[in-house]
C-alpha positions in Angstrom: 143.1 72.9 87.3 142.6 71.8 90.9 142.1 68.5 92.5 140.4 66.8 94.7 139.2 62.9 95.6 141.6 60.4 97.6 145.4 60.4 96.2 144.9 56.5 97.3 142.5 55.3 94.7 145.1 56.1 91.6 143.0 58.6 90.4 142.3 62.1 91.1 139.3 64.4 89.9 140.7 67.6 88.0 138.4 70.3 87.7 139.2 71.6 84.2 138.3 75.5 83.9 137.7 76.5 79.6 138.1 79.9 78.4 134.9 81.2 76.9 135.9 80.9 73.6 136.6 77.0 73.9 133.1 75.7 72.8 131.9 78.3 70.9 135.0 79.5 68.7 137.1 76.5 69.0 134.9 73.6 68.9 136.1 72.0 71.7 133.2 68.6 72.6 135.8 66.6 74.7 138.5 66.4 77.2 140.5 63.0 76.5 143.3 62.0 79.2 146.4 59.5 76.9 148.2 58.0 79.5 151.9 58.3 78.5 151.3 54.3 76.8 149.0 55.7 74.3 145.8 54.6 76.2 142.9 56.5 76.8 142.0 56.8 80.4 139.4 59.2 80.7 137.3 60.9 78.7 134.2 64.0 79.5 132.1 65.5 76.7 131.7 69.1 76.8 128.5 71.3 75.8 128.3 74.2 73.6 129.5 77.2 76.1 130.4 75.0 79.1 133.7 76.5 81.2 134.5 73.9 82.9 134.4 70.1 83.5 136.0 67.2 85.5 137.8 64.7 84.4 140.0 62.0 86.1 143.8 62.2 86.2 146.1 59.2 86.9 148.7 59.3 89.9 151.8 59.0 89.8 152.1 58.8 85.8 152.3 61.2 83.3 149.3 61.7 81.0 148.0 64.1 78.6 145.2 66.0 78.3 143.6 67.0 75.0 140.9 69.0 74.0 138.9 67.6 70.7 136.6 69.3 68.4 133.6 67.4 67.0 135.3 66.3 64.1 137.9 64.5 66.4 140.7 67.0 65.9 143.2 68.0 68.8 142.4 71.5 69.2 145.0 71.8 72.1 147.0 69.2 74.5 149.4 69.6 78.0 151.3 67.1 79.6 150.2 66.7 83.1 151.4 65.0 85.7 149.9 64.2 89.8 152.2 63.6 92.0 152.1 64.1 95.7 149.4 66.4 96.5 149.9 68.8 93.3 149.7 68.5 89.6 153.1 69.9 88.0 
């Protein structure tokens, strides 16, 4: 992942980089960010073969990303975290 847009805003824009096999042998159609409460606060579709995609990320709260399949099953999840100027 890298970041970029104004640490001021509460947000930042991750640029999410997919290996190859993502779309096509995992299914992934979606990155979903769960803020640690349980609510969602962002979500991008993702096309068939698409290696990458930006999503938002809050600051200064943990959050999780998760990638869904079209049947709306976690294929995988991290716990991320901005802070600063880094993601840890």
């Amino acid at each position: 992942m890298s970041v970029s847009e104004p640490w001021a805003s509460g947000r930042v824009a991750a640029s999410v980089t997919l290996t190859s096999a993502a779309t096509t042998k995992h299914g992934v159609r979606a990155l979903t960010v769960i803020k640690k409460d349980g609510t969602e606060f962002d979500t991008g579709t993702i096309q068939s073969g698409q290696t990458s995609k930006t999503i938002f990320l809050p600051v200064g709260k943990q959050s999780t990303l998760t990638a869904v399949d079209f049947d709306g099953k976690t294929v995988g999840s991290i716990i991320v975290k901005v802070s600063g100027n880094k993601i840890i």
